[in-house]
C-alpha positions in Angstrom: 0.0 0.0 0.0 1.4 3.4 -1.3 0.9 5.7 1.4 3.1 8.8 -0.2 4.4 9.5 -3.4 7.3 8.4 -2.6 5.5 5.0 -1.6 3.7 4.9 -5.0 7.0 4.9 -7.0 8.4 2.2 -5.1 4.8 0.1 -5.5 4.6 0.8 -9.0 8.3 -0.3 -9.7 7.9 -3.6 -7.6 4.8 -4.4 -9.1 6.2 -3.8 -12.9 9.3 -5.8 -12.0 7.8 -9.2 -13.4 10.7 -11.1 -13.5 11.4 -10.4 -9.5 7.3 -11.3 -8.7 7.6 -14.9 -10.9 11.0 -15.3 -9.3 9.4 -15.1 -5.6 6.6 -16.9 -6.6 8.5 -19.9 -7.4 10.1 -19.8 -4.3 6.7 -20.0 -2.9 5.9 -22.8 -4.6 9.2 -24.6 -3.6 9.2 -24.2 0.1 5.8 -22.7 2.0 3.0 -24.6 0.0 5.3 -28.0 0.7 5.5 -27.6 4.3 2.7 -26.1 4.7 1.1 -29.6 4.8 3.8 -30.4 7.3 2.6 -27.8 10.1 -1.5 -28.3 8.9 -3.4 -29.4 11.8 
């Protein structure tokens, strides 16, 4: 959440940065979603 200007052009540059997102999804899908069955109740 952008709450300055400041904070907008960091949001908007994050969120343009595609490569950086898939690259931190995949890391997602490598470690939390497989332990997350580990810690499930």
């Amino acid at each position: 959440v952008a709450d300055t200007p400041l904070g907008e052009l960091q949001a908007e540059y994050w969120n343009n940065d595609t490569q950086f997102i898939e690259y931190k999804q995949g890391q997602v899908d490598r470690y939390c979603r497989h332990n997350y069955g580990v810690v499930e109740p």
